[in-house]
Each structure stands twice: as structure tokens, then as C-alpha cells.
C-alpha positions as CSV (number, residue, x, y, z in Angstrom):
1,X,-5.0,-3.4,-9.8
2,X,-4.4,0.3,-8.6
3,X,-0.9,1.5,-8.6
4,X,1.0,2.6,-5.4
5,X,2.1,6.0,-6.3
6,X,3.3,6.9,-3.0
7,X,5.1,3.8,-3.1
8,X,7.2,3.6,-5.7
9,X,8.1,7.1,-5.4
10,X,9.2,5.9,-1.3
11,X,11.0,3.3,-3.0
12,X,12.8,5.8,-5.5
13,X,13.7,8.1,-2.4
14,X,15.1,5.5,-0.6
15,X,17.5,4.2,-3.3
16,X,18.4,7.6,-3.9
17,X,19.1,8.1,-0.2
18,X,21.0,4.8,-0.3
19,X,23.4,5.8,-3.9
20,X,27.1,5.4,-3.0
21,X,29.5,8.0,-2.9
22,X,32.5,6.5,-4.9
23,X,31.8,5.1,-8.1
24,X,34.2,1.6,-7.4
25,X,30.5,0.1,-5.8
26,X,30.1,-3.9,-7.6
27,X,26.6,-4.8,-7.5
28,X,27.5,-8.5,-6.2
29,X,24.0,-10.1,-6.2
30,X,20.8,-9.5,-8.2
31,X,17.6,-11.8,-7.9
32,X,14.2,-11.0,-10.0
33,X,11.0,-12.7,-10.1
34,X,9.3,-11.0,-13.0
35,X,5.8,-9.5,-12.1
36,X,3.2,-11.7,-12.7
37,X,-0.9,-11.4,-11.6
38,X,0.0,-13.1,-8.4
39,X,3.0,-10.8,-7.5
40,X,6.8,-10.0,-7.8
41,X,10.0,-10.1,-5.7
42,X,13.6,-8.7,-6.5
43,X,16.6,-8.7,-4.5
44,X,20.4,-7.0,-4.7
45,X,23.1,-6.7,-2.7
46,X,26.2,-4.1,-3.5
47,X,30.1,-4.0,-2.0
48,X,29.3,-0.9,-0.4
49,X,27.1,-2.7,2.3
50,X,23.4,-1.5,0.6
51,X,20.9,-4.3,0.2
52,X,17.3,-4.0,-0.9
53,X,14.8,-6.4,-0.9
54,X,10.9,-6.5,-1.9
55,X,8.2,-8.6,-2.1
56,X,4.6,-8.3,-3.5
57,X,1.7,-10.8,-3.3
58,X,-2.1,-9.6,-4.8
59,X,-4.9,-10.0,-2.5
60,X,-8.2,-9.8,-2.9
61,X,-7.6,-11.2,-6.3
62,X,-10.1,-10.2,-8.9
63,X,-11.9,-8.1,-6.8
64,X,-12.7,-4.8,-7.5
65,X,-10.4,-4.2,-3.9
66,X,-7.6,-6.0,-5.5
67,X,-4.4,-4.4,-4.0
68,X,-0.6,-5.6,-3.6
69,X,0.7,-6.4,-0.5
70,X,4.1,-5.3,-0.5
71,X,7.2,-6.7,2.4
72,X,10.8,-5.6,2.4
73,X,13.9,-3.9,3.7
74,X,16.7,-1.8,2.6
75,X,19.9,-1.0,4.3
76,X,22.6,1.1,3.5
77,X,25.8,2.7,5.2
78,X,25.7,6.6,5.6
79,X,28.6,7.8,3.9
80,X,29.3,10.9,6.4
81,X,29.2,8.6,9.4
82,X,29.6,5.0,8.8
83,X,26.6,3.9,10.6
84,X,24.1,1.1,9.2
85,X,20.7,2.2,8.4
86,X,18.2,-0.8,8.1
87,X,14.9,0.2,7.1
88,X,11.9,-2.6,6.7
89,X,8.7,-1.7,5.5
90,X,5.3,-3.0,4.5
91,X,2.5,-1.0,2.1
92,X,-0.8,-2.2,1.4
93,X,-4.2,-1.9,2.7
94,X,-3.1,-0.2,5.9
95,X,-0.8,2.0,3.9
96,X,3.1,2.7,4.0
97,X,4.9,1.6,7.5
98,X,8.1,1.6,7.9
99,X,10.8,1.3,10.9
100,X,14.3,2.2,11.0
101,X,17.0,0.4,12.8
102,X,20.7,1.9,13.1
103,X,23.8,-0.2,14.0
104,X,27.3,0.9,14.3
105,X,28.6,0.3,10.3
106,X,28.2,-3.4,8.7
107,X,25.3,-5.7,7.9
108,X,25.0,-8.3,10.4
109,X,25.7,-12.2,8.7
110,X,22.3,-12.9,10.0
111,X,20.3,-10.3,8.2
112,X,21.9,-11.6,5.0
113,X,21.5,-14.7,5.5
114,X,17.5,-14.6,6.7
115,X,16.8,-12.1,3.3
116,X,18.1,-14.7,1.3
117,X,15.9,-17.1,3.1
């Protein structure tokens, strides 16, 4: 299995880019399937509105074009303005592609809801 360099280093960025200004943030949800040969998924969701969310399933299993195919999202409110940032992204064969939504400054019940499936 080849590592997604680019990837994880995305996904470092983006947690960065999502750290909270005040240090009074409760992490209020953590979920982890352990990596296994057939994939992984983890899940968390903080007081200060960020949630991330990723999931990984192997295709072409065994193959010498075995790769992960990687779904998820992460959200966060900008500190300097208030306003929501959802971003949900997919990496795999087709690379890194992500799109970005903006909403005026809390997570909708619905988005919650459907990442906790």
C-alpha cells in the first residue's frame, strides 16, 4: 500500500487551520476504527463548533495498484469572523478534491446528524 503523502500533510493543514483560539475548547465526541487491511475511519467533534470526519476503504486489494480510497469532511468556525467553513473531500485514484461550503457561524443539526450516520 503506498502512502498519501500529500494527504496526510492536507489533513495536518487543515486541523491546523481549524485549532481554536481559546484554550476552554472540550473535545465532546471521539470515534476510532483502528486501521486494519481493509481500511479505517475516525470521527470528533469539539465545543468550539470544529468536526472532522474520515473514512478509508482499500481497493484494488492485493494488487500491486492497491490504494486507499479516502471520504470525509471537516468544519470549523473562523475565529476573526464567525463564519462556518465546511470542507468535504475525497483522495484516491483521482487524487485530492475538495469543496468548500461557508455558512453564516453554526453547524447545521443535519450535518451532525448525517456524519454520525
Amino acid at each position: 500500500m503506498r502512502p498519501h503523502f500529500e494527504f496526510i500533510v492536507l489533513c495536518l493543514v487543515a486541523m491546523g487551520m481549524a485549532a481554536p483560539a481559546s484554550n476552554d475548547v472540550k473535545l465532546l465526541r471521539y470515534e476510532v476504527e483502528p486501521p486494519s487491511p481493509k481500511g479505517y475511519r475516525y470521527f470528533f467533534q469539539q465545543s468550539d463548533d470544529t468536526i472532522q470526519e474520515s473514512n478509508a476503504v482499500v481497493k484494488n486489494e492485493g494488487r500491486e495498484d492497491q490504494y486507499n480510497e479516502v471520504t470525509g469532511f471537516y468544519s470549523f468556525v473562523a475565529p476573526d469572523t464567525g463564519i462556518l467553513y465546511v470542507v468535504k473531500y475525497t483522495a484516491g485514484a483521482d487524487g485530492y478534491q475538495a469543496t468548500q461550503e461557508e455558512g453564516p457561524g453554526s453547524l447545521p443539526p443535519g450535518l451532525v446528524a448525517s456524519a454520525l450516520g
